[in-house]
C-alpha positions in Angstrom: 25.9 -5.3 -21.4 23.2 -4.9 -19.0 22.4 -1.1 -18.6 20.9 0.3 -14.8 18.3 -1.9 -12.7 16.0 -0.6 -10.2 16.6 -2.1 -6.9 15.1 0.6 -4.2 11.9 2.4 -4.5 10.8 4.7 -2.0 7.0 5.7 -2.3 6.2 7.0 1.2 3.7 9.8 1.0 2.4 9.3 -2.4 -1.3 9.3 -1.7 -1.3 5.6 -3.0 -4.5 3.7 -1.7 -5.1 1.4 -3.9 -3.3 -1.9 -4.5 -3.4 -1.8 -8.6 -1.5 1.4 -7.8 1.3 -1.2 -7.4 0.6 -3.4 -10.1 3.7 -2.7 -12.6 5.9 -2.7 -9.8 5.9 -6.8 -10.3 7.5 -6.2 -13.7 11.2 -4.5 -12.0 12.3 -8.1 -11.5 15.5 -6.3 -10.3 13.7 -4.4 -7.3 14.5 -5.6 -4.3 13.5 -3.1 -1.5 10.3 -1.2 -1.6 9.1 1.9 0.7 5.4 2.8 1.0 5.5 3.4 4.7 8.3 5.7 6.7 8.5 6.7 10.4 7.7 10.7 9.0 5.0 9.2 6.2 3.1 6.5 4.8 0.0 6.0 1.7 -3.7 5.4 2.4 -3.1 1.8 1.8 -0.5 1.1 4.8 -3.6 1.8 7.2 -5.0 -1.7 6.7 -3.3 -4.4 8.4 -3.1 -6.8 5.9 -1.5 -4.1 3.3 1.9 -6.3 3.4 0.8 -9.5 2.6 -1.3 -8.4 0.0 1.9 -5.9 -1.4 3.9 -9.4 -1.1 1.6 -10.9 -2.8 1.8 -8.8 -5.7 5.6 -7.9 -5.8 6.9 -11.4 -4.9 10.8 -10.3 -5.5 11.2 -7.4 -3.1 13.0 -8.7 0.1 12.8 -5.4 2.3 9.4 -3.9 2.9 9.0 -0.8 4.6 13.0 -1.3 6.0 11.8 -4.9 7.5 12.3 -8.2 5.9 9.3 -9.2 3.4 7.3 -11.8 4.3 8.4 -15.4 3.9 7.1 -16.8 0.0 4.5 -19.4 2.2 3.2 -16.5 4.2 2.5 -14.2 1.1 -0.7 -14.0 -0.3 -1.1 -14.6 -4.3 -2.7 -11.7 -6.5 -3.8 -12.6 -9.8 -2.2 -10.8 -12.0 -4.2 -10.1 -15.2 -3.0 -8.7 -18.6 -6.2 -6.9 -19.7 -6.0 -3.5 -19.3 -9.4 -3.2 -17.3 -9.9 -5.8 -16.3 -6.6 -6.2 -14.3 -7.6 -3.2 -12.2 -10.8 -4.6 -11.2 -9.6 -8.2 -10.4 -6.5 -7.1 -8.0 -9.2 -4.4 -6.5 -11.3 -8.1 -5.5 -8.9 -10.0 -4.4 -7.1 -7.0 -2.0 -10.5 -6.8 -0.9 -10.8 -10.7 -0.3 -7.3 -10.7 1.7 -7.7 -7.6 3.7 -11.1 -9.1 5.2 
C-alpha cells in the first residue's frame, strides 16, 4: 500500500530567489500543483519574467503553476539536473541565468 503523496505545495512568501532553492522539488513525482506566487505574496525569484519556464523546466510534472496551467512540455525550458552535491547548485545557478537572459 502506497502511504501519502504530495500533490500541492504552496511556497508564496518564502524569500526563495534562487532556482536551486527548487531543485528537490523534481523528486515529488506525485506533485502536481505548485505556488511560489499569490495575489497577497510572491519570492524574489517570480520578479523575473522568465521565472516559469525555467521552474517548468526544473519541475516538469507540476500541471498548475502559480493557480494557472504549466507550460506546455515543448515550451518548457530544460535544466540540467546534476547529482553532485555542489556542483548541482552551481550548474542550475548557469543555466537559470542562461534562460532568464
Amino acid at each position: 500500500m502506497r502511504g501519502h503523496v504530495l500533490k500541492t505545495l504552496n511556497l508564496d512568501d518564502n524569500l526563495i530567489s534562487a532556482l536551486s532553492e527548487l531543485q528537490s522539488l523534481a523528486s515529488l513525482t506525485d506533485l502536481r500543483e505548485l505556488t511560489l506566487r499569490s495575489k497577497q505574496t510572491d519570492n524574489p525569484i517570480c520578479r523575473n519574467p522568465k521565472y516559469m519556464s525555467a521552474v517548468n523546466g526544473l519541475v516538469g510534472q507540476i500541471e498548475i503553476l502559480d493557480g494557472a496551467a504549466a507550460l506546455k512540455k515543448v515550451e518548457r525550458v530544460p535544466v540540467k539536473e546534476n547529482k553532485e552535491p555542489n556542483e548541482g547548485n552551481r550548474d542550475v545557478q548557469e543555466e537559470l541565468k542562461q534562460i532568464l537572459k
